[in-house]
C-alpha positions in Angstrom: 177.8 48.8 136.9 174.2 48.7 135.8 174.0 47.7 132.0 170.4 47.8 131.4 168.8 45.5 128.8 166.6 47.8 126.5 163.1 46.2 124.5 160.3 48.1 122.4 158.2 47.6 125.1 160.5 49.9 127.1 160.3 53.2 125.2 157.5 54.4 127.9 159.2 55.3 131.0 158.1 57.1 133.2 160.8 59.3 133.8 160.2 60.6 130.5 157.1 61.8 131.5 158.9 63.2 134.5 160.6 65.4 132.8 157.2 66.3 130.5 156.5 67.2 133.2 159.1 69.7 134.3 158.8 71.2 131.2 155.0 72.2 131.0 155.4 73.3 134.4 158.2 76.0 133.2 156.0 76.5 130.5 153.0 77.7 132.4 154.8 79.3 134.9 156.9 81.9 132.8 153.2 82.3 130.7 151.7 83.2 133.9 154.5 85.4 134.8 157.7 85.6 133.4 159.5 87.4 136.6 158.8 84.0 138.2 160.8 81.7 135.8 162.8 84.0 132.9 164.0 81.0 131.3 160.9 79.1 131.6 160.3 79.4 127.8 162.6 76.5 127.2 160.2 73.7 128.5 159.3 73.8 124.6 162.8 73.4 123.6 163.2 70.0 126.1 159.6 68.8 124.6 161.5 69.1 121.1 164.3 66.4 123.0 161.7 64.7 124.1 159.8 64.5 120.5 162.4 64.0 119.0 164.3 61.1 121.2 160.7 58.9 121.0 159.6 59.5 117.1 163.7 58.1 116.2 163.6 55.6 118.4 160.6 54.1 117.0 161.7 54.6 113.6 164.9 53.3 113.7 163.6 50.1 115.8 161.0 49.8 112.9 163.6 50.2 109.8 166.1 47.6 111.5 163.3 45.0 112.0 161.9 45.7 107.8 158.7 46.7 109.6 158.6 50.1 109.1 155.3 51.7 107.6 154.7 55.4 106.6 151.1 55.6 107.1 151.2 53.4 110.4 153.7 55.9 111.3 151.4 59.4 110.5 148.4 57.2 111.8 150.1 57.0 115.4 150.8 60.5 115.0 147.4 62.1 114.3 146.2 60.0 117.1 148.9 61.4 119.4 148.0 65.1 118.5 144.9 66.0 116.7 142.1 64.9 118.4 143.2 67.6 121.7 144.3 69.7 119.4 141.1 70.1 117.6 139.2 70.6 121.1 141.2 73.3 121.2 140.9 75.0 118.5 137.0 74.6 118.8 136.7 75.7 121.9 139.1 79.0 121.2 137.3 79.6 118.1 133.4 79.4 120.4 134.8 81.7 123.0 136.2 84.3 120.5 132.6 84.7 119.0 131.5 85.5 122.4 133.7 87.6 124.1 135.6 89.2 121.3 135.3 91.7 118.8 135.0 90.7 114.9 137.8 91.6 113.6 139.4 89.3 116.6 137.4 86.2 115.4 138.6 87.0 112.0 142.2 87.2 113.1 141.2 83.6 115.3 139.7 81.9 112.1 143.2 82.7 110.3 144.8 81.0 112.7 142.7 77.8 113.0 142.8 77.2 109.7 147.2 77.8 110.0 146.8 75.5 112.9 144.3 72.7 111.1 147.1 72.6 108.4 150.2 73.0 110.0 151.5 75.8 109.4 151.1 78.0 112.8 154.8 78.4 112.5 155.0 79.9 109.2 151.8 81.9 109.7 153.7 83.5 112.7 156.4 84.1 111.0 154.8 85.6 107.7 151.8 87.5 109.0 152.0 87.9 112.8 152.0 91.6 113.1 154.5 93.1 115.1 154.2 97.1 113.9 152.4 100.4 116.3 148.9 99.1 116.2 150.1 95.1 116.9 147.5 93.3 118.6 149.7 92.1 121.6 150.8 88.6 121.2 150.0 87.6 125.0 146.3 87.8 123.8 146.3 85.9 120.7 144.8 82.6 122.0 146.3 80.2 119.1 149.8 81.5 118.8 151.1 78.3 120.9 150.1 76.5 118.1 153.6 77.5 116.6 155.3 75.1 118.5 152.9 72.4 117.4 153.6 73.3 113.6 157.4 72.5 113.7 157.2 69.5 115.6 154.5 68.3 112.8 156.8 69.4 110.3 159.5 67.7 111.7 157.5 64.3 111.2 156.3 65.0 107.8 159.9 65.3 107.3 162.2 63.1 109.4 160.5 59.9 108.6 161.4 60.2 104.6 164.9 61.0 105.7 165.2 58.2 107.8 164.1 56.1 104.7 166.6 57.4 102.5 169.5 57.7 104.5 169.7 55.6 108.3 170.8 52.1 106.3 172.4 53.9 103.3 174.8 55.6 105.5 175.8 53.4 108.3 177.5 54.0 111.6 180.1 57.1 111.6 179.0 58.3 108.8 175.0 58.4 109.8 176.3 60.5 113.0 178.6 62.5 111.3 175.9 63.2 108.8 173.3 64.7 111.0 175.8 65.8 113.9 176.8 68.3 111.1 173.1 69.5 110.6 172.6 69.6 114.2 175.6 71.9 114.5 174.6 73.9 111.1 170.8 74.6 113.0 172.3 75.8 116.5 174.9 78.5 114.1 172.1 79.2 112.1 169.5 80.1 114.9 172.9 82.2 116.4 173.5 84.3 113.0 170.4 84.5 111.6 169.1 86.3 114.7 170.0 89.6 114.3 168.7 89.8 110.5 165.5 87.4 111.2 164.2 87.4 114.2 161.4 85.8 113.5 162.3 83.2 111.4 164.6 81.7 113.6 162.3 82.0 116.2 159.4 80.1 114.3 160.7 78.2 112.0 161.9 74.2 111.4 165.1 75.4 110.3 166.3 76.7 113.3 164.2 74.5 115.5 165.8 71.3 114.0 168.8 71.2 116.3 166.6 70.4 119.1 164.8 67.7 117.7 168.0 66.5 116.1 169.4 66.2 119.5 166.7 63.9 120.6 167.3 61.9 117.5 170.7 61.6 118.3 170.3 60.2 121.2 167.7 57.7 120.1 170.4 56.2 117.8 172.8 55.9 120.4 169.8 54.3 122.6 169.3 51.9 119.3 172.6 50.9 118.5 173.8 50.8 122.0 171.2 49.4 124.1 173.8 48.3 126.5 176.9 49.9 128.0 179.1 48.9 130.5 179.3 52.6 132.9 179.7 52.7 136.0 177.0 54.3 138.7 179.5 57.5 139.3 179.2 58.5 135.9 175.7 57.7 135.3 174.8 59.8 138.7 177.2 62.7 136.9 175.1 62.4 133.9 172.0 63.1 135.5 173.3 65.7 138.1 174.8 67.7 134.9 172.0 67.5 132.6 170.1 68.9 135.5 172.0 71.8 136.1 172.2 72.7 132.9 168.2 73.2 132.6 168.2 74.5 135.4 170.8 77.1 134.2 168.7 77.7 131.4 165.2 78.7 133.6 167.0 80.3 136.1 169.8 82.7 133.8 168.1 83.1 130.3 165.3 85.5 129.7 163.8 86.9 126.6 166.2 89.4 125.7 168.8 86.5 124.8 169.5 85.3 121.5 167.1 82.3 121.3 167.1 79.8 119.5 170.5 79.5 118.6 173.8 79.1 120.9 171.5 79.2 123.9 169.6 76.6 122.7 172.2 74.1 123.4 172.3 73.7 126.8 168.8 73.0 128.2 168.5 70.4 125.2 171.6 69.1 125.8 171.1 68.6 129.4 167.4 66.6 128.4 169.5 64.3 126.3 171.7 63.4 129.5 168.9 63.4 131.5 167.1 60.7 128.4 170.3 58.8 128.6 171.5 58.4 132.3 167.6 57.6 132.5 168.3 54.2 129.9 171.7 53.1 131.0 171.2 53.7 134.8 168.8 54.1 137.7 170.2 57.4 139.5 168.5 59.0 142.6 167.6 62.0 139.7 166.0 59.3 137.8 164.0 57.9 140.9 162.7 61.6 141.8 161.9 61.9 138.1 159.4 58.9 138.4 157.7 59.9 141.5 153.7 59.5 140.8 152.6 63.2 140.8 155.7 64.1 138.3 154.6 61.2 136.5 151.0 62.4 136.0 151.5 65.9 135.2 153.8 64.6 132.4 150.9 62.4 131.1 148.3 65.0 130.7 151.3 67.7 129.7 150.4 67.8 126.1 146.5 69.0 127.1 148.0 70.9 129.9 150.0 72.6 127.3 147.1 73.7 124.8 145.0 74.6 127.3 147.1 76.7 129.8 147.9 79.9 126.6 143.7 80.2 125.7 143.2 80.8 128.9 146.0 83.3 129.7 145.1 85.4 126.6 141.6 85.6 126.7 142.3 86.8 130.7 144.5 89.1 129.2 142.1 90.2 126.5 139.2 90.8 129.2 141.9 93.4 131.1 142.4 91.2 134.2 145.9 91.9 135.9 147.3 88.5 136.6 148.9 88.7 139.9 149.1 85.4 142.7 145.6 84.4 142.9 144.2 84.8 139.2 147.6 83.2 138.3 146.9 80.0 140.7 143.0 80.0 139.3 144.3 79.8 136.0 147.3 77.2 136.8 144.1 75.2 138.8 142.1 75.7 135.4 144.5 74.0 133.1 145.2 71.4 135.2 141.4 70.6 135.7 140.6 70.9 131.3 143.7 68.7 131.0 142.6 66.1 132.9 139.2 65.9 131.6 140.4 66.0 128.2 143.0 63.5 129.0 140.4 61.1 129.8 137.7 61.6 127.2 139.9 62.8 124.3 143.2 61.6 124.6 142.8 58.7 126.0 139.6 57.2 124.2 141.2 58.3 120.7 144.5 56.7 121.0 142.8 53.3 122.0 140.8 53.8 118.8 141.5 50.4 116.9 140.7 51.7 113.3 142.9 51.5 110.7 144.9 54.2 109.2 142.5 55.4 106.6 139.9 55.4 109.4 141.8 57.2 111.6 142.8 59.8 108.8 138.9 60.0 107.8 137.6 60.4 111.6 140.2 62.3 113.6 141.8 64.6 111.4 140.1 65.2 107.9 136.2 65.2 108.6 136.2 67.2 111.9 139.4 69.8 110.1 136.6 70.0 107.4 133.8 71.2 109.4 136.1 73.8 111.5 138.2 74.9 108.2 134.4 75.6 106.3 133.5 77.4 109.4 136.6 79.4 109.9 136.5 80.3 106.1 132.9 81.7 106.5 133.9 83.8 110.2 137.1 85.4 108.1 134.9 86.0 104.6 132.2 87.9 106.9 134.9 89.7 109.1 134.5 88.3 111.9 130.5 88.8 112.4 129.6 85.0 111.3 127.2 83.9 114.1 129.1 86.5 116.4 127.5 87.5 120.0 126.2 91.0 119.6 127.1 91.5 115.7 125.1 94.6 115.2 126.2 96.9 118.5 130.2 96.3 117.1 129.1 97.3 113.8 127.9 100.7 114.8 130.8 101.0 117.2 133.7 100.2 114.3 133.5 103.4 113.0 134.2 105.6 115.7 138.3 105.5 116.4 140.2 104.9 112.8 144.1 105.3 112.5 145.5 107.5 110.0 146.0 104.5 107.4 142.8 103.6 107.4 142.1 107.1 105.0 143.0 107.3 101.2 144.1 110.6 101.3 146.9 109.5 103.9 150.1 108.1 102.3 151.0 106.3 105.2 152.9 103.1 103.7 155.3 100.1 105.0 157.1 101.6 101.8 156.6 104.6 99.8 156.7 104.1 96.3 156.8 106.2 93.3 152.5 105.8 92.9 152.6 106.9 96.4 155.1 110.2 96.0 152.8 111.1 92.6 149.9 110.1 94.2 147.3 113.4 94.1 145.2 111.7 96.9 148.0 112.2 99.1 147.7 116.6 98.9 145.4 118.2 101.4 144.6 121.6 102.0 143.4 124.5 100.1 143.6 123.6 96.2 140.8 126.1 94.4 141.7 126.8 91.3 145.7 125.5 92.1 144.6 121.9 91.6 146.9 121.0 88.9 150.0 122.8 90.7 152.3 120.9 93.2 152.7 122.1 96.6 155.7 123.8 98.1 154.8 122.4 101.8 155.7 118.6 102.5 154.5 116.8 105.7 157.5 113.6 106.0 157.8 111.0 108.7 156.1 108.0 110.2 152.8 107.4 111.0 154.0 110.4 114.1 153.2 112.8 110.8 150.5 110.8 110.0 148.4 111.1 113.0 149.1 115.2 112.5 147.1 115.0 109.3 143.8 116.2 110.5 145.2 119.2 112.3 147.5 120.0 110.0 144.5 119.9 107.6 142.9 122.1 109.2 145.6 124.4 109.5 146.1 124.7 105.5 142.6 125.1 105.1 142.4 128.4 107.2 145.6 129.6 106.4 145.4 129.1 102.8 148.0 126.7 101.6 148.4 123.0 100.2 150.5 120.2 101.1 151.6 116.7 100.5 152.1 114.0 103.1 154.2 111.0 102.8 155.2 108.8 105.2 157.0 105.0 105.8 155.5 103.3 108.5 158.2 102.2 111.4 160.9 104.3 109.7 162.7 107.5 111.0 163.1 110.5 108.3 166.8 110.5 107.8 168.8 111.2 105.0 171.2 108.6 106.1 171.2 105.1 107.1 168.2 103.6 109.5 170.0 100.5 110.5 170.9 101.5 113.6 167.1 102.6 114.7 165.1 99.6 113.8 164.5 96.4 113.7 166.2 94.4 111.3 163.2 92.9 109.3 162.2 96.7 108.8 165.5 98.1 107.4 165.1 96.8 103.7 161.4 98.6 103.5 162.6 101.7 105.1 165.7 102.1 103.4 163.7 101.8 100.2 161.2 104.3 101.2 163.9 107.0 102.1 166.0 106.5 98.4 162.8 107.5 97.0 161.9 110.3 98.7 165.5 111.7 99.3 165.7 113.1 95.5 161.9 114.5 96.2 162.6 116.7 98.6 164.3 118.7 97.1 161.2 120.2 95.4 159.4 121.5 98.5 160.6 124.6 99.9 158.9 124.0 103.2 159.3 120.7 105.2 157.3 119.4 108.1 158.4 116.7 109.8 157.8 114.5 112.6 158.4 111.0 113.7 158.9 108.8 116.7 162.0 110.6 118.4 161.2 108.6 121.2 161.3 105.0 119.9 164.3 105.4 117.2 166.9 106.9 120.5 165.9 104.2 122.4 167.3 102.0 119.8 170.8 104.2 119.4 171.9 107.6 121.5 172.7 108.4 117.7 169.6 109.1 116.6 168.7 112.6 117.5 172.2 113.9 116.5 171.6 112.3 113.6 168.4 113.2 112.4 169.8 116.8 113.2 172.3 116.5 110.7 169.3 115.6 108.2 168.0 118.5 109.5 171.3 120.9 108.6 171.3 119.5 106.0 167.6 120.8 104.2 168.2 124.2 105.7 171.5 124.2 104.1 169.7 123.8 100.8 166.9 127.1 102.0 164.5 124.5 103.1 161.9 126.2 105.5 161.8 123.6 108.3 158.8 123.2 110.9 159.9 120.2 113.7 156.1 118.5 115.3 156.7 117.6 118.7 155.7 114.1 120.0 152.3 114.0 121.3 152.2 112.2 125.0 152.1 108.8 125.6 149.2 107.5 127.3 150.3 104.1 129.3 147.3 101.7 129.5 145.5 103.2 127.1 143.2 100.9 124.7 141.1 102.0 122.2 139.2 98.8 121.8 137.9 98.4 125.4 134.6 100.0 124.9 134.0 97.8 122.3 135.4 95.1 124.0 132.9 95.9 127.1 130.0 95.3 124.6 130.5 91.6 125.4 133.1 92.0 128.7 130.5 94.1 130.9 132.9 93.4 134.1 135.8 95.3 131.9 137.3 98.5 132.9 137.1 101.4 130.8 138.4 103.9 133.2 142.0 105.4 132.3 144.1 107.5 134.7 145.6 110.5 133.5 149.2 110.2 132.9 152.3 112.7 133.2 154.0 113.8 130.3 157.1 111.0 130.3 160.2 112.9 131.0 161.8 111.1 127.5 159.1 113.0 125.4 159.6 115.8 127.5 163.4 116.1 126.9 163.2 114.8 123.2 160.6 118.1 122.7 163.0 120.2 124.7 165.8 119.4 122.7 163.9 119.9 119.3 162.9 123.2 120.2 166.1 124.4 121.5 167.2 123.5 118.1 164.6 125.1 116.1 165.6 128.3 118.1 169.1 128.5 117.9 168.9 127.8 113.7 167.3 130.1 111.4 165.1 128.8 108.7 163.5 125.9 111.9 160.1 126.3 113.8 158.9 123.8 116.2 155.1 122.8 117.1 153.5 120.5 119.1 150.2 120.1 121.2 151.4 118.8 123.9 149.6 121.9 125.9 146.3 120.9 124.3 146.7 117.8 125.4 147.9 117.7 129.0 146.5 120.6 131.8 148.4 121.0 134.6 151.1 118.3 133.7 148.5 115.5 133.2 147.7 114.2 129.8 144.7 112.7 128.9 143.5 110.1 126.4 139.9 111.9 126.4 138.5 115.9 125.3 136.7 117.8 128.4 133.5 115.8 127.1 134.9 112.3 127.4 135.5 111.5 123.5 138.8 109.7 122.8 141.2 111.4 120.7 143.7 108.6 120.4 144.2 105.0 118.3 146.3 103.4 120.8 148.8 104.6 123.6 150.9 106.9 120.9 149.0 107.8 118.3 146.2 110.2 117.4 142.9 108.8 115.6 142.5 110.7 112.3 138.9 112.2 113.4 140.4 113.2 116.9 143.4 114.8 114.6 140.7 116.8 112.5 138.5 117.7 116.2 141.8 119.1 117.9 143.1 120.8 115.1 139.5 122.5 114.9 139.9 123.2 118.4 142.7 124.8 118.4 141.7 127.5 115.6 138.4 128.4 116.7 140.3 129.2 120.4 143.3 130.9 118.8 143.6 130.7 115.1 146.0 129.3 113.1 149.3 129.0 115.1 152.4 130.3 114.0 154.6 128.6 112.4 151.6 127.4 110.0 150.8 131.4 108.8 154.0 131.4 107.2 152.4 128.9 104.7 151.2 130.3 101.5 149.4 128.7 98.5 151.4 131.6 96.9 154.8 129.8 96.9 153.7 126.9 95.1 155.4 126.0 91.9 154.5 124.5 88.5 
């Protein structure tokens, strides 16, 4: 038996840290690569336990004593977090004026100022773009912050409910209480997933469970300081709440439903570990304390904030992270964490001020200084005090998407402004200006990026047309649900309503979207968007299918202008094989188009690729596309030039007449 007396001086132990420890370690090592560790992402989830375990404790030890202060409590707090946090943020903010573009350092002063107010989370959630031209998320140097924000949240939160509720509702009923909302946060996490991705991912609501299971076991830790168990069951504590993280690194991965469900065993298994850890001393708890565990757990909350910095801006300087860059970079945070342990953390939280010092000095004069200077980087786009300002101005310019142009109706969802929208007709319109077209060009932002030659096109062979498309969203006259993602499907669905009673005044249809992406999400797709198909010619619709243009793997627009201030990066792209997916999506669509009358199919895929290569780059080195899929609109207007002063206007485009269009 080993019934352990418990005192306020106890809530440090060191196997605590230990297990810090274990989880920053996951952490870093599924950042660094996530074939090495799938599951590692739930070292955050067991720093929620953790969190969660030590703010209760201290609260509820406070409330039963009538001791119990609200701004002692945020002061402790602040000193815990900001200070590192803050060095962080400065020092992310410094680099990104150096080594980044402008419109990067904007995107990094957004973030700051999400981060100096706690909000990373919802920021995320809300405005964390996750369409075509997505910055990718590995590079953005702050988005660890998000983590940060709920657990803040949590303590802006937890502590008033404490207040209100721990000695209003004693015992049973206390556990009962927030059991239920432990349970209700796991469910929600599970159903919400599918719908809300995001949310769930980001957000306090679905994060609470974890932290809740930390609480949970801080009341039992409270009210139960002692317990008569014997060593057996302490030992199978540990042993099982062991295995169960280690279930959870080894057996999840990012393709699982998370948070939710999953979410249950690695924090679960931290609370057994938290417990057997008080009410016993097992050989777990012992290896758990050994001085270099020990350590890394104290300078885990630096190592934490430094270690995703320093993995994106690698990433955003093009460096492949294989074993040795990985270890440099492991070896990095471990060195910053340490220093800043030392001369930040340390120093600060031995700061003997009183609350509204410690308010005034560590949080809301330096937040002021960074916020003013984030506002003024964001307000000047990113060129505020920026390293080599003027050479990214006259390099902005030179590769634009098709959104970027008024005269392409590209939107997240059309709307009827958009479908009566004269800005969005192209071609020849003389003395037709007043006179609809009978030509449509429908899709995604695949149509979109055909603009310029399609433009072209129309003004040669004499004929108008109108473009709409909805960005992310397949042209079908039936459902989408299947074929995107579910925060999409409201938009898109809206988009297609509106145009589905539209088409039905164009005689001719050109269409083209992102065969590719939509089958990939169902084998229903392409027979589907057949029937749409069918179901226009049915109606004498004159249909014209655009092939998908090749994919160019690696491809990224912004590396010359990233090697303005990155001379060491490499611009240099291989030429890449037409993917055998676009190659059979293409082969169906034009085996359709000629076994059914009233169908053409086009593509430039030949343009494009010379002798089964496909390039990025024209014979004289220019880029053509916006990223690895899409066209940029003043490539789109050079190729379809191209292509008509080397053959003329292709067929099916002659059969296209400004003499069809209707009043």
């Amino acid at each position: 038996m080993l019934p352990l007396q418990t005192t306020t001086s106890d809530i440090y132990r060191t196997d605590i840290d230990g297990l810090r420890a274990i989880a920053v370690l996951a952490v870093i090592i599924f950042h660094i690569h996530n074939s090495l560790l799938p599951g590692g992402f739930v070292g955050v989830d067991i720093f929620f336990v953790i969190s969660g375990y030590l703010i209760t404790l201290h609260i509820i030890r406070d409330l039963d004593s009538d001791n119990f202060s609200l701004l002692e409590f945020y002061r402790r707090r602040i000193k815990r977090i900001v200070p590192v946090m803050l060095v962080i943020v400065v020092f992310v903010i410094v680099i990104s004026l150096i080594i980044q573009r402008p419109e990067d350092s904007k995107n990094v002063a957004k973030t700051s100022v999400a981060a100096l107010l706690s909000v990373s989370n919802i920021y995320f959630w809300l405005f964390q773009d996750s369409g075509y031209f997505a910055q990718a998320s590995r590079e953005i140097p702050l988005l660890h912050l998000w983590s940060l924000g709920v657990e803040e949240q949590f303590y802006i939160f937890w502590p008033l409910v404490l207040m209100a509720f721990y000695k209003a509702l004693r015992g049973r009923h206390f556990i009962g209480l927030f059991t239920v909302v432990m349970v209700f946060s796991f469910l929600a996490g599970q159903f919400l997933y599918s719908q809300y991705p995001s949310f769930v991912y980001y957000m306090l609501p679905t994060r609470a469970g974890e932290l809740l299971v930390g609480a949970l076991a801080a009341y039992m830790v409270a009210k139960r300081p002692i317990i008569d168990v014997s060593d057996t069951i302490i030992h199978l504590s540990s042993i099982s709440g062991l295995l169960l993280i280690i279930f959870s690194l080894v057996f999840l991965s990012e393709t699982d439903v998370f948070p939710g469900i999953n979410a249950f065993p690695p924090t679960a298994g931290t609370a057994l570990l938290i417990l057997s850890g008080h009410y016993g001393n097992s050989r777990l708890k012992r290896l758990l304390t050994l001085q270099p565990l020990v350590f890394i757990g104290l300078i885990s909350y630096s190592a934490y904030l430094w270690h995703w910095p320093l993995l994106a801006f690698t990433h955003y300087s093009g460096v492949q992270i294989g074993i040795w860059e990985g270890i440099i970079i492991f070896a990095a945070t471990i060195a910053l964490s340490i220093f800043t342990f030392y001369f930040v953390e340390r120093p600060t939280r031995q700061y003997e001020g009183g609350a509204i010092k410690v308010i005034a000095y560590q949080y809301l004069i330096p937040c002021s200084v960074i916020l003013i200077f984030s506002i003024l980087i964001y307000k000047t786009n990113g060129y505020f005090m920026h390293n080599n300002a003027e050479q990214y101005k006259l390099a902005k310019n030179k590769l634009l998407p098709a959104y970027e142009y008024d005269y392409v109706c590209q939107q997240s969802e059309i709307t009827d402004e958009d479908i009566n929208n004269p800005s969005c007709i192209l071609g020849k319109k003389t003395d037709a200006d007043n006179l609809k077209p009978s030509v449509l060009l429908w899709g995604d932002s695949n149509a979109a990026h055909y603009i310029g030659i399609i433009g072209t096109f129309s003004l040669r062979a004499d004929f108008t047309f109108q473009n709409l498309q909805h960005s992310s969203c397949p042209p079908l006259l039936s459902d989408p649900t299947d074929f995107i993602p579910a925060k999409l499907v409201e938009n898109c669905a809206k988009s297609l309503r509106r145009i589905k009673p539209v088409i039905d005044s164009y005689e001719k249809i050109i269409i083209s979207s992102d065969y590719v992406y939509y089958q990939s999400g169902s084998e229903r797709f392409l027979p589907e968007f057949l029937k749409t198909v069918e179901h226009l010619i049915a109606k004498d619709k004159q249909i014209i299918l655009l092939g998908k243009v090749p994919h160019i793997d690696g491809y990224d627009r912004t590396c010359n202008e990233k090697a303005i201030s990155i001379p060491f990066i490499d611009c240099r792209y291989e030429n890449n094989s037409l993917s055998e997916e676009i190659y059979q999506i293409n082969n169906k669509l034009r085996n359709f188009a000629n076994n059914n009358s009233g169908v053409e199919y086009y593509d430039i895929v030949n343009h494009l690729c010379k002798d089964g290569m496909c390039s990025a780059y024209n014979s004289n080195g220019d880029p053509l596309y916006y990223d690895f899929s899409h066209l940029s609109m003043p490539s789109s207007w050079k190729i379809g030039n191209d292509i008509v002063e080397k053959g003329g206007v292709p067929f099916p485009f002659t059969l296209l007449s400004n003499q069809d269009r209707k009043s």
